[in-house]
C-alpha positions in Angstrom: -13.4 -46.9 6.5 -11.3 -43.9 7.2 -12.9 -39.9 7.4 -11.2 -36.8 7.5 -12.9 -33.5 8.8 -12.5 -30.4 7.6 -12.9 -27.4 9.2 -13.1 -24.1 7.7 -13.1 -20.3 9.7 -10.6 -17.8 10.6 -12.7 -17.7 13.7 -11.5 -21.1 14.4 -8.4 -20.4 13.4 -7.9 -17.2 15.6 -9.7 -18.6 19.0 -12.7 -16.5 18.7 -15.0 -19.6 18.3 -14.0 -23.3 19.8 -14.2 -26.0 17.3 -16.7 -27.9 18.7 -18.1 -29.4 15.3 -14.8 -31.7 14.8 -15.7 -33.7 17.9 -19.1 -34.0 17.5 -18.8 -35.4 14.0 -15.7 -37.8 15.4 -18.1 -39.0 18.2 -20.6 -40.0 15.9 -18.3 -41.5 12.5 -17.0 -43.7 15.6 -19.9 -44.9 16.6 -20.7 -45.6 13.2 -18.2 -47.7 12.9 -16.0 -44.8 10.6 -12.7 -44.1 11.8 -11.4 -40.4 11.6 -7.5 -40.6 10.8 -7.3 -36.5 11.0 -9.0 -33.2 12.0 -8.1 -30.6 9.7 -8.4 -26.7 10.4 -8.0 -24.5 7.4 -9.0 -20.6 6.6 -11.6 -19.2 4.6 -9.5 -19.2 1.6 -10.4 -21.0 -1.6 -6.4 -22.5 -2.5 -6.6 -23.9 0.9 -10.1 -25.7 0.5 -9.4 -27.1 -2.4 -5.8 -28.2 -1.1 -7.6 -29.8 2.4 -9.9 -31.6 -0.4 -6.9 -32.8 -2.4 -5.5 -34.1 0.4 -8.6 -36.0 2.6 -8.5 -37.5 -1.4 -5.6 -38.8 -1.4 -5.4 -40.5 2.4 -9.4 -41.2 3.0 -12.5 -42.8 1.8 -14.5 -39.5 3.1 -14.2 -36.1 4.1 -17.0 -34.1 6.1 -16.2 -30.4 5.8 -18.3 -28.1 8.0 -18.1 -23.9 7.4 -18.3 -21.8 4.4 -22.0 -22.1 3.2 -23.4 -18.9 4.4 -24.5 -15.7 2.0 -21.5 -13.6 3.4 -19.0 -13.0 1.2 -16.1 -15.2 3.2 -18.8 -18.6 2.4 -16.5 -19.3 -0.3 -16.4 -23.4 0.1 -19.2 -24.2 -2.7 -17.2 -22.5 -5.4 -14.2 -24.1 -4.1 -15.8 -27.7 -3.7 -17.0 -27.0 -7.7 -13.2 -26.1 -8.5 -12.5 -29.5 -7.4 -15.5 -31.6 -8.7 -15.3 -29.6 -12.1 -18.8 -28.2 -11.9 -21.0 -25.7 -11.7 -23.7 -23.9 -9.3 -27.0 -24.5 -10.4 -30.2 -22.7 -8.6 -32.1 -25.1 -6.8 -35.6 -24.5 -7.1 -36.3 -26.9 -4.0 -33.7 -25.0 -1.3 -35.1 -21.9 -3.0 -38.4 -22.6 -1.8 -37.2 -24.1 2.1 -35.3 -20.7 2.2 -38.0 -18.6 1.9 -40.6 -20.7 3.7 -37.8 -20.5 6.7 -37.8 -17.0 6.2 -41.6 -16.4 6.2 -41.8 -18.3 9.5 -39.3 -16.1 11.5 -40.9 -13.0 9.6 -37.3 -12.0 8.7 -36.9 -10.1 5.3 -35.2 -11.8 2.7 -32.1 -10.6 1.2 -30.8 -11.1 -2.1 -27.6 -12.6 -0.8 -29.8 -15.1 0.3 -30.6 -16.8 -2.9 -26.6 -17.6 -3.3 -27.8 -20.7 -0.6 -29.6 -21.8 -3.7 -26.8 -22.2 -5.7 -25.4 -26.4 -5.5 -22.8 -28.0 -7.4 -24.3 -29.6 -9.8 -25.1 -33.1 -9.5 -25.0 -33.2 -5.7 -27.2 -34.9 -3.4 -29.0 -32.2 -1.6 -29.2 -33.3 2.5 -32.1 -31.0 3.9 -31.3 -28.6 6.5 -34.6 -28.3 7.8 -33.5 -25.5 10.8 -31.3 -23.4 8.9 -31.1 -22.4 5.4 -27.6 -24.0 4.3 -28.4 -27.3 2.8 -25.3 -30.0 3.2 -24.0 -30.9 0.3 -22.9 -34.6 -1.1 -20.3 -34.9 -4.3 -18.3 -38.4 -5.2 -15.4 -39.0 -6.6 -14.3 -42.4 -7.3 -14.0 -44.4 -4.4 -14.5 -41.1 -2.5 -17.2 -39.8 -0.4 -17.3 -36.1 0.6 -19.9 -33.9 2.6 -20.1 -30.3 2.8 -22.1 -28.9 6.1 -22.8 -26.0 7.5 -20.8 -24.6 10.5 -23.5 -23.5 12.6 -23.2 -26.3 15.1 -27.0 -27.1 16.0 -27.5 -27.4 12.2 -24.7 -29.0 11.8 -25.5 -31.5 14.9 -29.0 -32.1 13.0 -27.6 -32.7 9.6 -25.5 -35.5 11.3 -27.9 -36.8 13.1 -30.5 -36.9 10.5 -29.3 -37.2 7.2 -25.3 -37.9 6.8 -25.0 -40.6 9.8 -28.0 -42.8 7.9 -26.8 -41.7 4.4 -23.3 -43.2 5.1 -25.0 -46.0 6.3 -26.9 -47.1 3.3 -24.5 -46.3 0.7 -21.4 -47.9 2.4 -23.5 -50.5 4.6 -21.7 -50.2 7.4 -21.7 -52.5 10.2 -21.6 -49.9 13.2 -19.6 -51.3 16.2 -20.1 -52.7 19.7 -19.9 -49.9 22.2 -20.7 -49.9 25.7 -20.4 -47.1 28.6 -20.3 -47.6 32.2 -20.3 -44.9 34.3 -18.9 -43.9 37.7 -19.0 -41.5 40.7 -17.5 -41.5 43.8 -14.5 -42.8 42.1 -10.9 -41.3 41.3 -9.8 -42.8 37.6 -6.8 -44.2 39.5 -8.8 -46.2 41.6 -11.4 -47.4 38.7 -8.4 -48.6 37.0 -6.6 -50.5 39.9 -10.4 -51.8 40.8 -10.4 -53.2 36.9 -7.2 -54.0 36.2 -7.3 -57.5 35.7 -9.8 -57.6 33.5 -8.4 -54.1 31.7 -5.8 -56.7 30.4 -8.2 -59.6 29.7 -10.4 -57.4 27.8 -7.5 -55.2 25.5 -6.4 -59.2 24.9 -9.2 -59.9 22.9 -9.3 -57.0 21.4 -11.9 -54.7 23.4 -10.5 -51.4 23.5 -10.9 -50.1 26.6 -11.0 -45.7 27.6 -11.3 -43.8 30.9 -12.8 -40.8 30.2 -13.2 -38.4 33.1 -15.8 -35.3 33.9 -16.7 -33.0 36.7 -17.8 -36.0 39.3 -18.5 -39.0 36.6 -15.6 -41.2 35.3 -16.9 -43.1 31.9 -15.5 -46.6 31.2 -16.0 -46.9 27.0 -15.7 -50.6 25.6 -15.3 -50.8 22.1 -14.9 -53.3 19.7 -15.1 -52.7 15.7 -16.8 -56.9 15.2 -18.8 -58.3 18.8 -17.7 -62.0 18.5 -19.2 -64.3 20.7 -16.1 -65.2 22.6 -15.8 -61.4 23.2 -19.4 -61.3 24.5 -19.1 -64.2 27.0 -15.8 -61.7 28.6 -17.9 -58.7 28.2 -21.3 -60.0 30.2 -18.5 -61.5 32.8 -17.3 -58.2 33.0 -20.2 -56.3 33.4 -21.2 -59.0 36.1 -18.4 -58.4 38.2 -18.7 -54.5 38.3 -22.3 -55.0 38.9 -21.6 -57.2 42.0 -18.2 -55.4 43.6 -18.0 -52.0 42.1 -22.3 -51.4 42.5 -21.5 -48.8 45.3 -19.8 -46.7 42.1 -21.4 -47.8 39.2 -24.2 -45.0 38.2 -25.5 -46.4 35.4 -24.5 -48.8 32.3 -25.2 -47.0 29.4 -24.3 -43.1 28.4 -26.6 -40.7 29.7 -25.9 -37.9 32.0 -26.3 -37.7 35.2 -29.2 -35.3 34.9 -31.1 -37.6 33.3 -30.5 -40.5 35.4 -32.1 -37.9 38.1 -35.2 -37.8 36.0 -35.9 -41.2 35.7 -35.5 -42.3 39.0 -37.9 -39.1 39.7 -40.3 -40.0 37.6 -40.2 -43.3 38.4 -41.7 -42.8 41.6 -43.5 -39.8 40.6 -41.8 -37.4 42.8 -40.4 -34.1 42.7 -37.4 -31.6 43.4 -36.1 -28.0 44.1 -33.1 -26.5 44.4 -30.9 -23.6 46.5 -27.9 -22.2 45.4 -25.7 -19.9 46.2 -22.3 -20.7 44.6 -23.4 -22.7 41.6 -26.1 -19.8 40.8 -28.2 -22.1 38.8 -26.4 -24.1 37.2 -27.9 -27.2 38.8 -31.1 -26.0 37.5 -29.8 -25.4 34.3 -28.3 -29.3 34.1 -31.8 -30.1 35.3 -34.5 -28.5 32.9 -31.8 -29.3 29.9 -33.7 -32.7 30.0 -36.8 -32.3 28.0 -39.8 -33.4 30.0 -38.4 -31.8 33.4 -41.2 -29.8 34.5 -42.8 -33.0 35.6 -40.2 -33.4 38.8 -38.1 -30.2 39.0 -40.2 -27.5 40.2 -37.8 -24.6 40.9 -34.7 -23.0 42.2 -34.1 -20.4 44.7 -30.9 -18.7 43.7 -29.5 -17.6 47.6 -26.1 -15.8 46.3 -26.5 -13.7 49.0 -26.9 -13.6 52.4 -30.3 -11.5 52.6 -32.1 -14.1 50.5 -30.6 -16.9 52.1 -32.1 -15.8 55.4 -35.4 -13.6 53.6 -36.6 -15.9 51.3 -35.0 -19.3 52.3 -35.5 -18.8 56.1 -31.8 -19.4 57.3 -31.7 -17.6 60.8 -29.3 -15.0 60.6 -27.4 -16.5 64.1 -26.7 -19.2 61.8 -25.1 -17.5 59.2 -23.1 -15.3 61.8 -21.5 -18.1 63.9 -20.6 -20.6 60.9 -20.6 -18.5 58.0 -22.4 -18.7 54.9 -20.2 -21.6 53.8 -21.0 -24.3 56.5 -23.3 -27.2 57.3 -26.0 -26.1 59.2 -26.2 -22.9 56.6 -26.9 -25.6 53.6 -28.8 -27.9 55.9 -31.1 -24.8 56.8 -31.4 -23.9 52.9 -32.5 -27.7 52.3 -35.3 -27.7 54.5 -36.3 -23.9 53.6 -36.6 -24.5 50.1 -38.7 -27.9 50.6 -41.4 -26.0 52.4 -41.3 -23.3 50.4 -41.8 -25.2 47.2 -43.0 -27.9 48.6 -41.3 -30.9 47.1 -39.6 -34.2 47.9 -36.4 -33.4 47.4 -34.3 -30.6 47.4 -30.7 -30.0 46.9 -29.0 -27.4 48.7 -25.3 -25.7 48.1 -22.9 -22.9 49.1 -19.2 -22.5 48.7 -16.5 -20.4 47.6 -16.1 -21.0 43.8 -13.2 -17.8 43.1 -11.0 -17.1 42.3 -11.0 -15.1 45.3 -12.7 -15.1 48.6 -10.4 -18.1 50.7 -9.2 -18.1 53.5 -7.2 -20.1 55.9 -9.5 -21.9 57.1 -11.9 -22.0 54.0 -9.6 -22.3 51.1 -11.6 -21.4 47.2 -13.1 -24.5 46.8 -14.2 -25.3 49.9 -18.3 -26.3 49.1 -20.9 -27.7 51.2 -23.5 -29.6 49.8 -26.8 -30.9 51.6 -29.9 -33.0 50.1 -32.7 -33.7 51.8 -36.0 -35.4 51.9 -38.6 -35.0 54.5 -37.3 -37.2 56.4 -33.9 -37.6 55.9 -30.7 -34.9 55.1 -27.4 -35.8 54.0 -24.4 -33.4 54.1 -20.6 -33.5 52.6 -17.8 -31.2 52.4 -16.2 -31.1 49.1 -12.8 -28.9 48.7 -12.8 -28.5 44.6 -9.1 -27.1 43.7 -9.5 -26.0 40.4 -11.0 -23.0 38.4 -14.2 -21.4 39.0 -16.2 -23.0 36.2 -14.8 -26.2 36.8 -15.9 -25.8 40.8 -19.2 -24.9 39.8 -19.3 -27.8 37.5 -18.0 -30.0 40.3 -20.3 -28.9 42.8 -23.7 -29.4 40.3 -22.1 -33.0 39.8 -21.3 -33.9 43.2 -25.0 -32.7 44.6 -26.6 -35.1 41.6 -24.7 -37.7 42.8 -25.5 -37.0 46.1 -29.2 -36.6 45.3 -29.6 -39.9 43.7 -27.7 -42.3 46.7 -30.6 -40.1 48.7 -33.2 -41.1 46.2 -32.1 -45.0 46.1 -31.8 -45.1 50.0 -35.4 -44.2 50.3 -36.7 -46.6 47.1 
């Protein structure tokens, strides 16, 4: 089957919000087995709603529009969707009374603009939003399927996920594709691809699509078929075998979860914990970290060292250290290492500094230039990275990089 998405928001529109919505529904029609033949960004104007619904009409079995639902007076999409259905907003009791119990339970005060997310086309299947107060919104046409959603993206995200991804299912019964994920560090995607380039061909033969998709330190290998025969299944376990047994020194885990995660288990697993130090990531392994829920049972802390005084105050670094190597160096992130296992007193710990910039290079240490130590209480391990890119993307690069660090460290010593 084929989807459209619509988009709707001048903000979209005029870059002051990033369309994240249109990928995250993609991600998860395709895994459903849906393809999405075209991503369409409109306004909030009602001609052009009601022309983007025309259209998905005319080219695809659905359309999932996300924006436009709110009591401000630019949530014009229901009136529009009604225009094109030829119907009429009805109060519903039901949302009515979700509304206010939502309310009640964030003692906000309710407005009267408020009961206008009420209002439904008539005759539409209600999807329950059961963290915001737009409900999404089902209306058929024919042969046609299409969903109105809210553009908040965690309600949005929750809709998906819990109403529209097993509606779709039951009313078109789908058949959702095989899809597999095998993911890689330590690896450039050039060399991943020479590594599998026999079988690349074997695979796209019989009809296994095969994407690289590359992150900050991880390169994903996605195998997809729409229909697992069993001839394909015989190449894929023969596949999967021979990355397992020659590319095992790369291969972080077969499945897609992030690297975070992989940390956790491997953790827990063993019942151990971590800490971190950081100076030019400022917490931003942490934050990777405790975005896992359940964290607090092996990460115990981070000691943000940005500068100098806390590196050597709180983390211990002796100050002759930082003078004759810099703050950027090898025995400045080994020091922070061992400092912020005793202090916390953990397993593990992950230590980094570098020069992120845009400024603050030099010769000799061009922006980039990160050092990266984890240790156990036995054992450290320490690399020099030189990331030549932005100063997000460095950050990024350098929270990857000590994960995957952290978990050869945590396998050596299983």
């Amino acid at each position: 089957m084929n989807a459209i998405i619509i988009n709707i928001g001048n903000e979209l529109l005029n870059g002051h919000t990033i369309n994240t919505n249109a990928a995250y529904i993609a991600k998860k029609l395709w895994e459903t087995g849906i393809s999405v033949i075209e991503t369409i960004v409109i306004k909030d104007n009602a001609q052009a709603i009601y022309n983007a619904i025309e259209y998905a009409y005319s080219k695809a079995e659905i359309a999932i529009c996300t924006g436009g639902l709110g009591p401000t007076t630019d949530d014009i999409t229901k009136k529009s969707v009604c225009n094109y259905f030829n119907c009429s907003l009805v109060f519903d009791d039901t949302v009515w009374q979700h509304i206010r119990q939502l309310f009640e339970k964030r003692n906000i005060k309710l407005s009267e603009k408020n009961r206008s997310q009420a209002e439904v086309p008539q005759n539409a299947v209600i999807l329950t939003n059961r963290i915001g107060t737009a409900p999404g919104l089902v209306l058929t046409k024919n042969y046609f399927t299409f969903i109105a959603l809210p553009g908040v993206p965690f309600e949005m995200q929750k809709l998906i996920d819990e109403e529209v991804i097993p509606f779709l299912i039951q009313h078109q019964k789908l058949i959702p594709p095989y899809t597999e994920t095998l993911m890689f560090t330590d690896i450039s995607e050039s060399l991943l691809a020479e590594k599998v380039d026999s079988w690349d061909h074997l695979l796209r033969k019989n009809n296994i699509d095969v994407a690289y998709l590359p992150q900050p330190g991880i390169i994903k290998l996605k195998l997809f078929t729409p229909i697992l025969t069993t001839e394909q299944k015989i190449i894929l376990d023969k596949f999967i075998d021979f990355v397992q047994l020659e590319l095992h020194e790369y291969l972080a885990n077969i499945g897609d979860i992030p690297l975070e995660m992989l940390i956790g288990q491997l953790l827990k697993r063993k019942n151990q914990t971590l800490a971190t130090a950081e100076s030019c990531t400022g917490g931003n392994i942490a934050h990777h970290l405790t975005s896992i829920a359940g964290s607090s049972a092996y990460f115990k802390g981070s000691i943000v060292a940005y500068s100098n005084e806390i590196k050597m105050n709180v983390l211990h670094v002796p100050e002759k250290i930082i003078m004759e190597h810099g703050a950027v160096s090898q025995p400045v992130v080994e020091s922070m290492a061992k400092g912020v296992l005793r202090l916390l007193q953990t397993d593990y710990a992950i230590a980094v500094s570098g020069i992120a910039g845009p400024d603050g290079g030099t010769a000799e240490k061009p922006v980039g230039t990160t050092w990266i130590a984890v240790a156990s209480k036995n054992e450290i391990l320490t690399h020099k990275y030189i990331f030549n890119s932005t100063r997000l993307i460095n950050i990024e690069r350098a929270s990857m990089a000590s994960l995957t660090m952290l978990r050869k460290l945590i396998l050596k010593t299983t």
